[in-house]
ZAVEX-721050 format. One record per residue (C-alpha): residue number from 1; residue in three letters; x, y, z. Coordinates in nm, 4 decimals, m for minus. Each point is the difference from the previous one (the first is absolute). Layout:
N
i;aa;u;v;w
NUM;ALA;X;Y;Z
...
! end
This chain:
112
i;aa;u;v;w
1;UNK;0.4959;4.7417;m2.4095
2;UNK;0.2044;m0.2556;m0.1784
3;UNK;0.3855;m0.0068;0.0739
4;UNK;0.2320;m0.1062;m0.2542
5;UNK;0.2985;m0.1661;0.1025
6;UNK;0.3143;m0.0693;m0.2542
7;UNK;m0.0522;m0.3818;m0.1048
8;UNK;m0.3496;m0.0198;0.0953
9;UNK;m0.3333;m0.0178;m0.1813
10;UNK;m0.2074;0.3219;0.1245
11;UNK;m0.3004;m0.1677;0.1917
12;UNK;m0.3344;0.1218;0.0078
13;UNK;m0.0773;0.1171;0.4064
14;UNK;m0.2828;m0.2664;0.1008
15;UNK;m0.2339;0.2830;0.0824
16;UNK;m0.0089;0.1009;m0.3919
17;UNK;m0.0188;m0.3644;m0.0771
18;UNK;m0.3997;0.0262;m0.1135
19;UNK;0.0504;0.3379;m0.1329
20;UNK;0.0168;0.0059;m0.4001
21;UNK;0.3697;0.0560;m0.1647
22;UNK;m0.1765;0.3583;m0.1604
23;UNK;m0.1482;0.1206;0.3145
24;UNK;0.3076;m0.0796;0.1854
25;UNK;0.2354;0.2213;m0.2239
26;UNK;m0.2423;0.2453;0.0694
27;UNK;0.0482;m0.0053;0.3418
28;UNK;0.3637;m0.0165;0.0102
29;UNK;0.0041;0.3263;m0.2145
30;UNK;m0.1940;0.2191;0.1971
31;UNK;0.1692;m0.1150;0.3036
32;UNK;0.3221;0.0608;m0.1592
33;UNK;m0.1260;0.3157;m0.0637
34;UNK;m0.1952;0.1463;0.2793
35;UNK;0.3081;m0.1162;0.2329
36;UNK;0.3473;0.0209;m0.1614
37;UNK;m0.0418;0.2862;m0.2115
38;UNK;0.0911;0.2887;0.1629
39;UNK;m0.2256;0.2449;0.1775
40;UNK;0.0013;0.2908;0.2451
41;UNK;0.0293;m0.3158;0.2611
42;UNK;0.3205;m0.1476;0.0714
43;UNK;0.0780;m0.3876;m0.0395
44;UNK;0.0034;m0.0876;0.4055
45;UNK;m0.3319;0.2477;0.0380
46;UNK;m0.1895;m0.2315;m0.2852
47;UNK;0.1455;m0.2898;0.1902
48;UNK;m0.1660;0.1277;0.3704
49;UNK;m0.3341;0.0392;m0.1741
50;UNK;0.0557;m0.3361;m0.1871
51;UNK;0.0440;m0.1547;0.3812
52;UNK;m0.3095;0.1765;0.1326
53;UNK;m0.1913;m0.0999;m0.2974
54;UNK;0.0538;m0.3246;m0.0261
55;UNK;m0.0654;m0.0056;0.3557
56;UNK;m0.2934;0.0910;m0.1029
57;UNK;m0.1245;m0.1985;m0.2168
58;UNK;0.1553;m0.3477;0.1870
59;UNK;0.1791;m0.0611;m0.2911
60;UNK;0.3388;m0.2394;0.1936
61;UNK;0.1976;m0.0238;m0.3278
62;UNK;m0.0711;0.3845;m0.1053
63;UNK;0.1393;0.0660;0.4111
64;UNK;0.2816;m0.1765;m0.0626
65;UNK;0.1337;0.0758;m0.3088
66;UNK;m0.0710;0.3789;0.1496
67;UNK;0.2168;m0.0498;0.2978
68;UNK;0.2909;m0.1926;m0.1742
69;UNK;0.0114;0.2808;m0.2393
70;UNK;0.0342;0.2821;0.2438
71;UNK;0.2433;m0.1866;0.1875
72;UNK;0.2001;0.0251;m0.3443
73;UNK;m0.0513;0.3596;m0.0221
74;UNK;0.1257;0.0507;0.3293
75;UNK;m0.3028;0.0907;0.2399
76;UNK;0.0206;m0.0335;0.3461
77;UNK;m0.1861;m0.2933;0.2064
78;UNK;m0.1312;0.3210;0.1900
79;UNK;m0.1560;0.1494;m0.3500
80;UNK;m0.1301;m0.3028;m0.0818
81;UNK;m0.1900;m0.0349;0.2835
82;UNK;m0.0884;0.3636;0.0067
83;UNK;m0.1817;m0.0976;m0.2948
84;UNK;m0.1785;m0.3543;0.1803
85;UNK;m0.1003;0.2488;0.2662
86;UNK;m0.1848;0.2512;m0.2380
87;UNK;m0.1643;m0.3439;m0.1844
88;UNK;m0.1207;m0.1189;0.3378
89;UNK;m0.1635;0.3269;0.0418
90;UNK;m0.1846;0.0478;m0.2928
91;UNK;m0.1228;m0.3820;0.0679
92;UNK;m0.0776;0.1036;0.3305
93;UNK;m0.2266;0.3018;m0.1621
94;UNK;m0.1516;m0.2008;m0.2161
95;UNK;m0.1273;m0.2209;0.3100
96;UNK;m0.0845;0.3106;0.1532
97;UNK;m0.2011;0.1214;m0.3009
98;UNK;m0.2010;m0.2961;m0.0997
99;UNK;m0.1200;m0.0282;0.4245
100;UNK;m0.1211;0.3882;m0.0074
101;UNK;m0.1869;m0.0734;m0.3304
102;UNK;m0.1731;m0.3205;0.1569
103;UNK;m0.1054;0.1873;0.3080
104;UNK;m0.1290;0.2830;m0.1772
105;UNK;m0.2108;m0.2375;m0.2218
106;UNK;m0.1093;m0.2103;0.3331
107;UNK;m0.0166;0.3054;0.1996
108;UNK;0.2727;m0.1509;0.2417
109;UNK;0.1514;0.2734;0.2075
110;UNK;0.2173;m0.1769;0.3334
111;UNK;0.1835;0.2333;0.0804
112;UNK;m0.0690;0.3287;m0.0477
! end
């Protein structure tokens, strides 16, 4: 997201560099809305799943920005990396799922 700073132009993030002015302010909105408007989840709860997603999706900046932020809201090292831990198991699932689909398809049973 773009930060404005007093005496500063705001600067377009280089990831949104190719991404037309329009679609952009698009973007921004529904962020804008989907995360700070409020909701039956609290501000550090969206923040966890923000970590976990952008875990997710290997998105460094979105990771980042995530973990600076909860810092400011005041969660814990420990909840933060609550929140790693449940990423690295859902990645870890996903491994886990795509190798039982291949050996069903290739009829590869090891272990069983």
């Amino acid at each position: 997201m773009e930060k404005s700073q007093p005496g500063r132009a705001k600067v377009t993030p280089s990831s949104m560099t190719m991404i037309e002015p329009r679609f952009r302010d698009i973007y921004k909105a529904f962020y804008k809305e989907s995360y700070f408007t409020p909701t039956t989840l609290d501000l550090k709860t969206k923040e966890l799943i923000a970590i976990a997603a952008s875990l997710a999706a290997k998105c460094e900046g979105c990771l980042e920005g995530h973990i600076k932020k909860a810092l400011e809201l005041g969660l814990t090292k420990q909840e933060i990396s609550d929140a790693i831990v449940v990423a690295i198991g859902i990645a870890a699932a996903g491994v886990v799922d795509m190798s039982d689909r291949a050996a069903v398809k290739f009829d590869l049973h090891h272990f069983e």
